[in-house]
C-alpha positions as CSV (number, residue, x, y, z in Angstrom):
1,X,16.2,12.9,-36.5
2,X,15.2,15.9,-39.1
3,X,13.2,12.8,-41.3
4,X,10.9,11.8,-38.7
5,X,7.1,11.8,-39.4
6,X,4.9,13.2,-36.7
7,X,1.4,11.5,-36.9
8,X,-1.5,12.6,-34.8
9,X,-4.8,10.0,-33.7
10,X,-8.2,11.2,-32.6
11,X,-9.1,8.0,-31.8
12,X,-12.7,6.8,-31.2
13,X,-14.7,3.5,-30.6
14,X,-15.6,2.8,-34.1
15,X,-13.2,5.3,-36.2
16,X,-9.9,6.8,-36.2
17,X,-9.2,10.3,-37.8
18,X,-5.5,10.6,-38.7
19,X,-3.1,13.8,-39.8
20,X,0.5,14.1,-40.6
21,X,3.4,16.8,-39.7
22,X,6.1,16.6,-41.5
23,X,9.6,17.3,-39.5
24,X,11.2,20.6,-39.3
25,X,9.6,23.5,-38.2
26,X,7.5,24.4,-41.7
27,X,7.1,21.3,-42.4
28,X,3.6,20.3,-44.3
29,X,0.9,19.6,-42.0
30,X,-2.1,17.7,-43.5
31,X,-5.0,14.9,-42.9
32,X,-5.0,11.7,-43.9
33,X,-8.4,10.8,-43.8
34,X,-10.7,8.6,-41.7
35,X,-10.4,5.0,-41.3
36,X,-12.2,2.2,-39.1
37,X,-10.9,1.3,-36.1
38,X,-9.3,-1.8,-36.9
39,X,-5.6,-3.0,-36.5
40,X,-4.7,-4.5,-39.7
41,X,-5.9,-1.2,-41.4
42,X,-3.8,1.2,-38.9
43,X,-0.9,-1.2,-39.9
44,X,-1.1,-1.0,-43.4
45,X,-1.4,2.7,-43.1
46,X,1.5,2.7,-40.7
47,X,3.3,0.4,-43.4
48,X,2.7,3.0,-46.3
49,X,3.6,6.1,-44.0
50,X,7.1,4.8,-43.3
51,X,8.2,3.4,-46.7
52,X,11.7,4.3,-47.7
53,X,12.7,3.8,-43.9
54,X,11.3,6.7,-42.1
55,X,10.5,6.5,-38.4
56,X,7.5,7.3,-37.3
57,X,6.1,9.0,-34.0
58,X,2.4,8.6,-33.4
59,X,0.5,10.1,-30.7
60,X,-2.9,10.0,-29.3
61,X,-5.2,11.3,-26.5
62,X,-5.8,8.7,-23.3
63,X,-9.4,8.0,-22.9
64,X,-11.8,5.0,-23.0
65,X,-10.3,2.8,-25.6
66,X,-7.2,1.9,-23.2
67,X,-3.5,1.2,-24.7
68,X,-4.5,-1.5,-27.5
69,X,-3.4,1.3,-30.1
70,X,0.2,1.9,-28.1
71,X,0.9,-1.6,-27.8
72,X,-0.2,-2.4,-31.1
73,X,2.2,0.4,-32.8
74,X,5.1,-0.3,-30.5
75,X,5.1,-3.9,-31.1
76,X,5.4,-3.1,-34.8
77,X,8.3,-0.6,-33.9
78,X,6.8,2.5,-34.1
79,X,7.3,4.8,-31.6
80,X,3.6,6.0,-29.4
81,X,2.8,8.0,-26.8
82,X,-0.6,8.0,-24.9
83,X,-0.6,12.4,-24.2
84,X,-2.3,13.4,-20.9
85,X,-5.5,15.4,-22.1
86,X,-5.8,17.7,-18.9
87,X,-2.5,19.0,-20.0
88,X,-2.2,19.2,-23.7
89,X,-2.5,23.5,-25.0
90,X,-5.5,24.9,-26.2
91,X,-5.7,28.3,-27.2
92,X,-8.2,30.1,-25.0
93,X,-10.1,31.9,-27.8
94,X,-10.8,29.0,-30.2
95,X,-14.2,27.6,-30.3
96,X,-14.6,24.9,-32.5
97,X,-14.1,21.5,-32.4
98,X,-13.7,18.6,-35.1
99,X,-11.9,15.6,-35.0
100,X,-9.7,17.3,-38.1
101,X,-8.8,20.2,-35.7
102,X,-7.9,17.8,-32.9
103,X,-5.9,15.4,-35.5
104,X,-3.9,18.4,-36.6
105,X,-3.8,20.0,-33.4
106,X,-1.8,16.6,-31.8
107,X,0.4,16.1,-34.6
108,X,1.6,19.8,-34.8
109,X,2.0,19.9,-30.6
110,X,3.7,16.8,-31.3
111,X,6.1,18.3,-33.5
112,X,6.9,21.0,-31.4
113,X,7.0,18.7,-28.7
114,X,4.3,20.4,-26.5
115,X,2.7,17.5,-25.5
116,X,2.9,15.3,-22.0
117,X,3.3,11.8,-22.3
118,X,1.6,9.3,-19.2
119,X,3.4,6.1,-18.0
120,X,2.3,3.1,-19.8
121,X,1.5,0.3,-17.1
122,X,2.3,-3.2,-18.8
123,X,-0.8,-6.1,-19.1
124,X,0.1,-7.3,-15.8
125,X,0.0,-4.1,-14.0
126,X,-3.6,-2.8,-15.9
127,X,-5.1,-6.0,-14.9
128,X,-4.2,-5.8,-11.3
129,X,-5.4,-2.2,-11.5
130,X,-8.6,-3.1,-13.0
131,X,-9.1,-5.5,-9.8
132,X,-8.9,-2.4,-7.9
133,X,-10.8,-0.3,-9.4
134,X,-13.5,-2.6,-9.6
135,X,-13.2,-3.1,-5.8
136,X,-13.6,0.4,-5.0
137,X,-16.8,0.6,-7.7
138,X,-18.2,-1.6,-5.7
139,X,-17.1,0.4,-2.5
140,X,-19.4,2.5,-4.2
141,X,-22.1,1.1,-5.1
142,X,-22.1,-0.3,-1.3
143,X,-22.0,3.1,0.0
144,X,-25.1,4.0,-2.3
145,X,-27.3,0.9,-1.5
146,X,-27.0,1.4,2.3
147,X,-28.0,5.6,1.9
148,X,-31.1,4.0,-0.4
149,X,-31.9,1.9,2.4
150,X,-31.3,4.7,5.0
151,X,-32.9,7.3,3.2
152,X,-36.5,4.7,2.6
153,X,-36.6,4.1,6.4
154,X,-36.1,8.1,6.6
155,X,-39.1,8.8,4.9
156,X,-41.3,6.0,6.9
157,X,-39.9,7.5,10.4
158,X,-37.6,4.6,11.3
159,X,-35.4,5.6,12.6
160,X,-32.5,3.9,14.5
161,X,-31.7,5.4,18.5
162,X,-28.4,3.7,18.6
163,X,-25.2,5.2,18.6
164,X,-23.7,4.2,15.0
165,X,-25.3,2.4,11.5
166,X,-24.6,-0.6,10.1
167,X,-23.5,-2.6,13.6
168,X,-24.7,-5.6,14.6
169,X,-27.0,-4.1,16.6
170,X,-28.0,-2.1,13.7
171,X,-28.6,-4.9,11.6
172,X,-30.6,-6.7,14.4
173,X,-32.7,-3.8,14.5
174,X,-33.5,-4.1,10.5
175,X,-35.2,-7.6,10.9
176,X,-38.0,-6.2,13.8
177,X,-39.0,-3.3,10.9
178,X,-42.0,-3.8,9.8
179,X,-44.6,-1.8,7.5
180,X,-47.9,-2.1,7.3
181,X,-48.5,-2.5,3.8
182,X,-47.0,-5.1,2.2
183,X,-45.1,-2.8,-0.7
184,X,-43.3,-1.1,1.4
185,X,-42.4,-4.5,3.0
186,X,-41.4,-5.5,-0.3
187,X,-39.1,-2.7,-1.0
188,X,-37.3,-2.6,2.7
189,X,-36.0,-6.5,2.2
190,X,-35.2,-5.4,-1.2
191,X,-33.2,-2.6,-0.3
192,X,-31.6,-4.7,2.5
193,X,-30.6,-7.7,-0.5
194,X,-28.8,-5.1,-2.1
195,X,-26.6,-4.0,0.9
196,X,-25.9,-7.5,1.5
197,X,-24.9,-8.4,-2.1
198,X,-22.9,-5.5,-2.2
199,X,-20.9,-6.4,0.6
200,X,-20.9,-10.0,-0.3
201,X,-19.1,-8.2,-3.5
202,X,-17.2,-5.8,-1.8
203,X,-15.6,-9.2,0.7
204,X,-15.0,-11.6,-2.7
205,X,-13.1,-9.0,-4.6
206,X,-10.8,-7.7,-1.6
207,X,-10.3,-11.6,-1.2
208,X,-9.2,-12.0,-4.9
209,X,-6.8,-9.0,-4.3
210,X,-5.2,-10.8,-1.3
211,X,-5.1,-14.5,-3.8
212,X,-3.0,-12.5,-6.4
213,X,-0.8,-10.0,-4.5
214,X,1.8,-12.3,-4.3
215,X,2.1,-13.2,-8.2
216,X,2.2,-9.1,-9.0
217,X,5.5,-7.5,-9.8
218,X,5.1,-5.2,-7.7
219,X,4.1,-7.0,-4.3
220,X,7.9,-5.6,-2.5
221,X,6.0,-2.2,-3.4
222,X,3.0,-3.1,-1.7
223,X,4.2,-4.7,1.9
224,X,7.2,-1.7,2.8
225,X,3.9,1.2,2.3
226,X,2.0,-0.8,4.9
227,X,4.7,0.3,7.2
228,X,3.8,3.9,7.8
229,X,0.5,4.3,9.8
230,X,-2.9,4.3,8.1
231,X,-2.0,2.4,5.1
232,X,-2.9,-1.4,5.2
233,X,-3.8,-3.8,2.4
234,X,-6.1,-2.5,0.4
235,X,-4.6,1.6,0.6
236,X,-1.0,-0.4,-0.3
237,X,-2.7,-2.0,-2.9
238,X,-4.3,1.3,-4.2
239,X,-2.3,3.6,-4.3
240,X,0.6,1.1,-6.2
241,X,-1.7,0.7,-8.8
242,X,-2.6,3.8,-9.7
243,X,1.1,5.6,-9.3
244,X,2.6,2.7,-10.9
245,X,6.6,3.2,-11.3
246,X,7.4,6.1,-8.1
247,X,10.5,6.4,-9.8
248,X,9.1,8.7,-12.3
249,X,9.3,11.3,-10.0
250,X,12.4,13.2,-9.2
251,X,11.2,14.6,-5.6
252,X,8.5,14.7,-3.6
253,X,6.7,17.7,-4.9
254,X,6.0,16.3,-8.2
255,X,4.5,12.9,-7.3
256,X,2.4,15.4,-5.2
257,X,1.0,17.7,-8.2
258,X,0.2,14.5,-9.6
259,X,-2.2,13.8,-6.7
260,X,-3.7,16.9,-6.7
261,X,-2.5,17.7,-3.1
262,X,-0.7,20.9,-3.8
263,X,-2.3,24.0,-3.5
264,X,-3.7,25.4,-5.7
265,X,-3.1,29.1,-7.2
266,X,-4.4,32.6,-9.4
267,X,-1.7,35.5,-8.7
268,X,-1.1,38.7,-10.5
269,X,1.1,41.4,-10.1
270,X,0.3,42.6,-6.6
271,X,-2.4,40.5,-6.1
272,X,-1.6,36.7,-4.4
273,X,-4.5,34.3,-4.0
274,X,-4.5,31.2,-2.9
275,X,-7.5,28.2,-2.5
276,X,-7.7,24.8,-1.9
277,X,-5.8,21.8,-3.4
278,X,-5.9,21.4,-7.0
279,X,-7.1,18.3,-7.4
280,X,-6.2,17.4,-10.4
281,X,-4.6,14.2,-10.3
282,X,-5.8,10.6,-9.8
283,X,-9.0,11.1,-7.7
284,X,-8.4,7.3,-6.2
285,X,-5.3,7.2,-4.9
286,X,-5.6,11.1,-3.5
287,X,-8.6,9.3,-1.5
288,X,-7.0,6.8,0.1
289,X,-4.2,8.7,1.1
290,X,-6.3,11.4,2.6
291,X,-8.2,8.0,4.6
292,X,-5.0,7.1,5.6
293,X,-3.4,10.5,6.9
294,X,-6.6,10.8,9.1
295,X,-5.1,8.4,11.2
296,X,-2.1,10.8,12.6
297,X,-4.8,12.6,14.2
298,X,-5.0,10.2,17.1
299,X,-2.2,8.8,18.8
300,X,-0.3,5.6,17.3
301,X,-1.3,2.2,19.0
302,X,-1.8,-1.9,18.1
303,X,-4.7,-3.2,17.7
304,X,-5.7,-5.7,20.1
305,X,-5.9,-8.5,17.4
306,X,-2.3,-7.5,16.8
307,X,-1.7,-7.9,20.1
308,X,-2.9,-10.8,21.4
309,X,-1.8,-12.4,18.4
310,X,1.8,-11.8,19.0
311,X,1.3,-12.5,23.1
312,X,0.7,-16.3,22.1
313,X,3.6,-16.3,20.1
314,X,5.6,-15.3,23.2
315,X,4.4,-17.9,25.1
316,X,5.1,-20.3,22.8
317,X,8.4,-19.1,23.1
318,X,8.8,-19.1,26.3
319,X,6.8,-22.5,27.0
320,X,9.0,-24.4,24.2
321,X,12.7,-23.3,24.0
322,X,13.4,-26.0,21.2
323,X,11.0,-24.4,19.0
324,X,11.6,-20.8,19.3
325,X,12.7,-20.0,15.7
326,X,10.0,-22.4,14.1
327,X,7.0,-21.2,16.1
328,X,7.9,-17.6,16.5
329,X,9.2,-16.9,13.0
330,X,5.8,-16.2,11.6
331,X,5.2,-13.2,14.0
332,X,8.5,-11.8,14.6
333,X,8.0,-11.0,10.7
334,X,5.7,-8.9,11.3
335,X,6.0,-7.5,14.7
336,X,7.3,-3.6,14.9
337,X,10.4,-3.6,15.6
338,X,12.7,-6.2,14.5
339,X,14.1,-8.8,17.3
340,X,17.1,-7.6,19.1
341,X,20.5,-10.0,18.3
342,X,23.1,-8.0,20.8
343,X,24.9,-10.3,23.5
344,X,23.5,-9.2,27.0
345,X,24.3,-6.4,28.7
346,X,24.8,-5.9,32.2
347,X,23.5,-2.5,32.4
348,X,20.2,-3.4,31.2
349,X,19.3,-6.4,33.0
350,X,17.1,-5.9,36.1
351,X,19.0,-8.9,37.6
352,X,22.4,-6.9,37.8
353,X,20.5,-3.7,38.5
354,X,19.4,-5.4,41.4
355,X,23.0,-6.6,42.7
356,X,24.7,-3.7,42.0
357,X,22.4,-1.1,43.8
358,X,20.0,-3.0,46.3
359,X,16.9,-1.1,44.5
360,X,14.0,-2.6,42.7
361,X,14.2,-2.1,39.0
362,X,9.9,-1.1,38.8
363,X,11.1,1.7,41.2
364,X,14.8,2.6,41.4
365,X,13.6,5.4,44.0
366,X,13.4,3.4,46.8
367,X,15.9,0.3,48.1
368,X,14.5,-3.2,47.9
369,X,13.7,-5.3,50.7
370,X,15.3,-9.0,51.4
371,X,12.0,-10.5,51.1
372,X,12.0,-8.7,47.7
373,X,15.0,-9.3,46.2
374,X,14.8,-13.5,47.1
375,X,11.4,-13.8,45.6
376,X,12.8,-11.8,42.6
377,X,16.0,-14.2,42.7
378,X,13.7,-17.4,42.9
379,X,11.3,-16.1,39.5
380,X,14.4,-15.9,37.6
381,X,16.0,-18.9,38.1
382,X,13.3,-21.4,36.5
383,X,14.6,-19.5,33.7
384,X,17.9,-19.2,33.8
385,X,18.0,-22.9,34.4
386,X,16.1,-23.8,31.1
387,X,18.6,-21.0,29.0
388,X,21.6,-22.6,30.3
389,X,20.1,-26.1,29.4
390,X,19.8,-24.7,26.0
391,X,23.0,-23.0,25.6
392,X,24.7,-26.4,26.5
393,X,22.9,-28.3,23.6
394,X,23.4,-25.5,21.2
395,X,27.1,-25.5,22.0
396,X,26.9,-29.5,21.5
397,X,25.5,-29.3,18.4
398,X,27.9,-26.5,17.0
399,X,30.9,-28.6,18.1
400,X,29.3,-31.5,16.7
401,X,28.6,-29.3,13.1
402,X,32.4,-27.8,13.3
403,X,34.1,-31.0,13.2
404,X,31.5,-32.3,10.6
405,X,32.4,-29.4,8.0
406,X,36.0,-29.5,8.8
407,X,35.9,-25.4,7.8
408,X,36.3,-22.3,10.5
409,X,33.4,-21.1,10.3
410,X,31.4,-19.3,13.3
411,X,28.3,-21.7,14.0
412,X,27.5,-20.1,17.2
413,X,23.5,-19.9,17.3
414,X,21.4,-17.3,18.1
415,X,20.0,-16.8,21.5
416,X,16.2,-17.1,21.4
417,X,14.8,-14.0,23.4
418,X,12.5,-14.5,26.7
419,X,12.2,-11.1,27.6
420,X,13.0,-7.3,26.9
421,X,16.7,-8.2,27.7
422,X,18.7,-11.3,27.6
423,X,19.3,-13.9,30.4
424,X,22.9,-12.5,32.2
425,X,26.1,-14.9,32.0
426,X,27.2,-17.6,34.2
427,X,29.0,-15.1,36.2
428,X,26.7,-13.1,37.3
429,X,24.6,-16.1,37.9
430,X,26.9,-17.4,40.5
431,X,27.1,-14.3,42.0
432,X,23.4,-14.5,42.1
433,X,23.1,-17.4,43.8
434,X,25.5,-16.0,46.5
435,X,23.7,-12.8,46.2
436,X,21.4,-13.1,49.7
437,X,24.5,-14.2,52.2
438,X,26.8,-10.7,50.6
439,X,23.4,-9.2,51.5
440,X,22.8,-10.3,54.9
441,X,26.7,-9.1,55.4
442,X,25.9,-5.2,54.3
443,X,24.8,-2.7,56.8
């Protein structure tokens, strides 16, 4: 441990300026020189540092040039780290700046082990993240073309009495513009090719997201986020991406100072002040989650797509008792809650409610007439008729499976669900049947 060699990289598009700190705490700390950005000259150098077997620890600042170096260095292994530059110490009155200084500067830090590594996403993960963040550039650069467009119309005194921008209505209203010059003409469809490419952008990219979720690593990640409210696809997506492994963090609070959405702070002594968040963690993710919290501001609903979506489904459970687990499978996946598999109970069917207390399970306040309770009676038995069809095939078919196997096992299948609560047993259906004569009998 005492024999490592601490070597710090100011790295830069064409050149790379290198120093050394030798271990121990007066140990000799000196520059190497300058060499060209290239990897078979950083792994010679890396090959004459460590002769006689000493490790070596390099460290550089993350910036544009990515984790080429890292993964270059590690692969020879070396151990790297890629330092956060928003936290590395710099003393307040110093005020110059060389790439020498900043060499030094890392590999002494480095030494005293001052410096804050990041987490190193792998190829997969930085390419899926580069899909993102080229989805919200061109969020972007959408969002710019339409205020170019907006602010041009602006000038001209066009503008548009509806109620919102950029609706269908708004869009028919852009084709009955017209100038009277032709420039101007010119430049409106102009400005109104480059909202439409953008968006035609903006749709193709969110598309190729969708196409390669499923190949990514961390896809499990991504579909249990979109279970809170506010956070579909593309916020999922996001803010994965950017955090990378959650379990970095030991609690809450520090995968929250890494947002930026802690408060921030300048107290002394007596004196306690505090502002606004700090903001000084990845800007992209911290927008999407603010996006997505604004939605706890209104009360939580389904959309009707949602809706009416899962409303077929039901009917096609209903309609087609034989195909219940095929047809419904698709949306029960996804529905909110998951399907219920508890055997009936009595106290929750509106059936028994009925034959035990005589009132009408909408309004258990008042008694329910005879004229009631028989056309309630006749709307359930079409039903029960059909689940007791089925529940004689499925206990064929699970004799038929028991003696095929020759093994004790349970086959008993699961009861398909056609409403809130399951259809009662035989029982209480005979007792149902019998229901209006005990009822005609009561005073």
């Amino acid at each position: 441990m005492d024999n490592i060699t601490y070597i710090g990289l100011d790295v830069h598009k064409a050149t790379i300026c290198v120093a050394v700190a030798e271990s121990g705490r007066g140990g000799e700390v000196r520059q190497i020189g300058v060499f060209e950005n290239r990897p078979e000259l950083l792994i010679k150098l890396a090959a004459r540092l460590s002769k006689g077997g000493r490790p070596l620890s390099f460290c550089y600042e993350a910036g544009p040039c990515g984790y080429g170096l890292h993964r270059l260095l590690t692969g020879h292994g070396h151990d790297c780290i890629v330092v956060a530059p928003s936290l590395i110490p710099i003393k307040a009155g110093d005020r110059v700046k060389t790439d020498r200084r900043d060499a030094l500067m890392l590999a002494k830090l480095h030494r005293a082990g001052e410096l804050t590594p990041i987490w190193i996403p792998d190829a997969a993960h930085e390419a899926m993240r580069d899909l993102v963040r080229a989805r919200a550039t061109a969020g972007r650069v959408l969002s710019k073309a339409r205020q170019h467009l907006q602010g041009f119309l602006l000038r001209h005194d066009q503008i548009y009495r509806g109620a919102r921008a950029w609706t269908l209505a708004y869009r028919r209203w852009l084709t009955t513009v017209r100038f009277a010059h032709p420039a101007q003409q010119i430049v409106l469809q102009d400005y109104i090719h480059a909202v439409q490419d953008a968006e035609a952008r903006l749709d193709r990219l969110t598309r190729q997201i969708e196409e390669l979720l499923p190949n990514w690593s961390m896809a499990p990640v991504v579909t249990a986020l979109q279970a809170m409210r506010g956070i579909a696809l593309v916020v999922a997506v996001t803010v994965v991406a950017e955090v990378g492994d959650f379990r970095r963090f030991a609690n809450a609070r520090q995968l929250m100072a890494y947002l930026g959405l802690v408060p921030s702070e300048h107290s002394s002594g007596a004196s306690v002040r505090r502002g606004g968040i700090t903001k000084a963690g990845n800007v992209l993710a911290r927008r999407v989650l603010i996006e997505g919290a604004w939605t706890y501001r209104m009360p939580a609903r389904v959309s009707r797509s949602f809706t009416t979506a899962t409303r077929s489904c039901r009917r096609r459970s209903a309609t087609s008792l034989g195909k219940a687990r095929s047809g419904c499978a698709r949306a029960i996946a996804v529905w909110p809650r998951p399907a219920s598999r508890r055997s009936w109970s009595p106290r929750r069917s509106p059936v028994k409610w009925l034959d035990l207390s005589g009132r009408s399970p909408a309004s258990p306040s008042r008694r329910c007439r005879p004229d009631q309770a028989d056309s309630v009676r006749k709307a359930l038995m079409p039903a029960l008729a059909a689940v007791e069809t089925y529940e004689k095939c499925s206990q064929h078919l699970a004799k038929h499976r028991k003696k095929s196997c020759g093994n004790r096992h349970d086959h008993a299948p699961t009861r398909p669900s056609l409403a809130p609560c399951s259809p009662p047993s035989r029982p209480l259906r005979a007792r149902l049947r019998r229901w209006p004569a005990r009822r005609s009998g009561q005073s």
